[in-house]
C-alpha positions in Angstrom: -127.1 40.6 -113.2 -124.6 42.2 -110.8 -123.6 45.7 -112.6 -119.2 46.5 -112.5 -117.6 49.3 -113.7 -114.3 49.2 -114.1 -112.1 52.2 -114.0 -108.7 52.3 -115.3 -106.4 54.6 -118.6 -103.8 51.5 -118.9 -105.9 49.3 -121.8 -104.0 46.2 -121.1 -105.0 46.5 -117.2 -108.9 47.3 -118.3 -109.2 45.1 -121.0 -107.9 41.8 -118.1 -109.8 43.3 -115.3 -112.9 43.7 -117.9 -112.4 39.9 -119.0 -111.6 38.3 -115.1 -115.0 40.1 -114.3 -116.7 38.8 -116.9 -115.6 35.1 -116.8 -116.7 35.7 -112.7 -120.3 36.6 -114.1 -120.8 40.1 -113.8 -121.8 42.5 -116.0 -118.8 45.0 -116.9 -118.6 48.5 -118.4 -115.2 50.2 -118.7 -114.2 53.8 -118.3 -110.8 55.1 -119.3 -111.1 58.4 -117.4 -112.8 60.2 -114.3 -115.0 62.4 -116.1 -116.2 59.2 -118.5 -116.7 57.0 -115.4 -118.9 59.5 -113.2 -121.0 59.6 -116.6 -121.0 55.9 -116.7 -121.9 55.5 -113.2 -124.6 58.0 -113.1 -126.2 56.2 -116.2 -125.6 52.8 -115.1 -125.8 53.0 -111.3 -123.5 49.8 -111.1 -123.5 47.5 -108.0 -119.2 48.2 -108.0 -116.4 50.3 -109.1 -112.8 49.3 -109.3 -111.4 52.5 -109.4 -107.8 53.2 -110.5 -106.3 56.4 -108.6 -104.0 57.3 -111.4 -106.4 58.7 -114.4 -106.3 61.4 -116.3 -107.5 65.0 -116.3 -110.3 63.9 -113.1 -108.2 61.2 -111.0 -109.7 58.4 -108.7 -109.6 60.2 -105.4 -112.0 63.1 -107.1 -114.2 60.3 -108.5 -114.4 58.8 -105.1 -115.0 62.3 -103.5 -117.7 62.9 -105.5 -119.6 59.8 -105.4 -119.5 60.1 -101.6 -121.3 63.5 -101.7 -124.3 62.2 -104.0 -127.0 60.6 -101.6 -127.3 58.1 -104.5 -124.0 56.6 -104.1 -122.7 57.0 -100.4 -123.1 53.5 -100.0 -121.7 52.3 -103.7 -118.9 49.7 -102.8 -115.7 50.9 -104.3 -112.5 49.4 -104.8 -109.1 51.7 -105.2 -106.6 50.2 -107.7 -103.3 51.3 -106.7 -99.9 51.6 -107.6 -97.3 49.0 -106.1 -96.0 50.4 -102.4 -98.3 53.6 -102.6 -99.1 53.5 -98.5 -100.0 57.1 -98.8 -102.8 56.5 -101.8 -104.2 53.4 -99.8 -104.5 55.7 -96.3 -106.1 58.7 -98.6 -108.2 56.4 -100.7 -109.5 54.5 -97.1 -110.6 57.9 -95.9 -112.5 59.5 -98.7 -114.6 56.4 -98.3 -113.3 53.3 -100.5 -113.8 50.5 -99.0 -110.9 48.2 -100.4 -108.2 48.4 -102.4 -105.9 46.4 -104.4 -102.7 46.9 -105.0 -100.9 46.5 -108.9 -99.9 43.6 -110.0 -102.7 42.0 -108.0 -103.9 38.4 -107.9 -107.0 37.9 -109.7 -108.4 35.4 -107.4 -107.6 37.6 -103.9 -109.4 40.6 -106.6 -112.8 38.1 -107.3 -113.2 37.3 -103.9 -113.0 41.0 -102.5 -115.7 42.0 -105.4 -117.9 38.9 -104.0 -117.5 39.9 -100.6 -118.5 43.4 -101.2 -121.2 42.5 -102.9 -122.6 40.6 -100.6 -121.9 42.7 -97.6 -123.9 45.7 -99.5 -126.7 43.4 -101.0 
């Protein structure tokens, strides 16, 4: 089964995203922080991230920057949750290597199909 980790310190936002990924039949684990998710990752080696940028003490762009720099996950599809109207995060996140990103309040349908296509792009 396809492996998602999904990244985010707002439980409300992690427990729907945790829920919409499960009902589209992945396999979720949640992190609430950066340090927590680049444990999770390196333990799990999931197929995805959605990644908020926001986190506490480690934030998303550090996560992102680090996962580029392992030869293990240059290649992990990653999708930047951002803030509403954050052009600058989007253009920052795009460079250190995420390859989508959504922005807050997103539509969960637009979200599901962006996972799928990722997926399939990298599989």
């Amino acid at each position: 089964m396809t492996k998602v980790l999904v990244v985010d310190d707002e439980p409300n936002i992690l427990l729907s995203l945790e829920f919409l990924m499960e009902q589209a039949g992945f396999s979720v684990s949640t992190a609430e922080d950066g340090e927590t998710a680049l444990e999770q990752i390196n333990q799990l080696e999931p197929d995805l991230v959605l990644l908020d940028i926001s986190l506490p003490g480690i934030s998303g762009f550090d996560v992102l920057e680090a996962l580029r720099k392992d030869s293990r996950f240059t290649r992990l599809p990653v999708i930047m949750l951002t803030a509403h109207g954050r052009e600058v995060e989007r253009e920052k996140g795009m460079a250190l290597g995420a390859d989508d990103y959504i922005t807050k309040p997103f539509s969960t349908q637009s979200l599901v199909e962006k996972v799928r296509t990722l997926l399939q792009e990298a599989g």
